[in-house]
N, C-alpha and C positions, 0 to 999 in steps of 0.2 A: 618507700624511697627515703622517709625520711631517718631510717635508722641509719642507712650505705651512707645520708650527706654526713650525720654526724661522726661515721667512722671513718670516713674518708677527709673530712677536715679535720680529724685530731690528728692526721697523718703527718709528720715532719717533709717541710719544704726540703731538697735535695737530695742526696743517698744516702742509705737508710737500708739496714736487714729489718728481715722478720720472720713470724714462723706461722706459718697456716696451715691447718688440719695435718701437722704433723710433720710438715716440709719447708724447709728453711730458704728464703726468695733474696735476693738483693734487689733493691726498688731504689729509681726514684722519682720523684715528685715535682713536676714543674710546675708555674706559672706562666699566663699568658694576658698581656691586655689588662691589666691591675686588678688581676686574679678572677675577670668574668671568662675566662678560658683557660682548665688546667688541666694536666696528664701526669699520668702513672703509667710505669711500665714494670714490671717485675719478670724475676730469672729463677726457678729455684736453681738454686746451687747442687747441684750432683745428680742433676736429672733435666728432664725435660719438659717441665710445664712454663707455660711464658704466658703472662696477663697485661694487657693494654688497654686502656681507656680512654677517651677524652670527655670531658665534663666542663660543661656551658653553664653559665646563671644567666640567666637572661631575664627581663622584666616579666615573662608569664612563667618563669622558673628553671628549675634546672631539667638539664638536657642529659641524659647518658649516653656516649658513643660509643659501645665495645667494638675494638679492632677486630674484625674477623673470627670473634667467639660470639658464644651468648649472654646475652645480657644478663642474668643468674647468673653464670658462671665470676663473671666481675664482681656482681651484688655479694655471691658469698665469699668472695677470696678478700675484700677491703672488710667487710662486716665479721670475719675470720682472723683476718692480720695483728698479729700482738707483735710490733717494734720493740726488738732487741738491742741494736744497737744502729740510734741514732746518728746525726750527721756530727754534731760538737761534741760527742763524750767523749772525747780526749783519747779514744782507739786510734784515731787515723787510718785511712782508705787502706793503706797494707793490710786491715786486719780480717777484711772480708773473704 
């Protein structure tokens, strides 16, 4: 678990591409609650895979909630995800 929290917190807050095992996703990042409640959701772009999570901290730790998938299947798509193009690099949303 603890590899998915640290790949999952270097993840950029808002929208955000990226490319996992090959396929290119639009995601993004929310917060909830000063950040002890956050979500991801991802698209790939030209296909049909869709990933959703919600992720808890809570004082005995964190919690993973895959939407409707398995729990692997989240662990390896955030622990997979190499961020392309951030939310501030100067791209702007048109370029997704």
């Amino acid at each position: 678990m603890q590899g998915f929290l640290s790949a999952f917190d270097a993840l950029p807050l808002g929208s955000f591409t990226g490319i996992a095992d090959g396929r290119r996703y639009v995601c993004v990042k929310s917060g909830f609650a000063g950040g002890s409640s956050q979500k991801l959701v991802a698209e790939e772009l030209g296909g049909t895979d869709y990933i959703s999570l919600n992720l808890y901290r809570t004082k005995a730790g964190a919690l993973l909630r895959p939407c409707e998938m398995p729990e692997a299947k989240v662990i390896a798509f955030v622990r997979h995800l190499v961020v392309d193009a951030a939310p501030n690099d100067g791209r702007g949303a048109g370029s997704y």
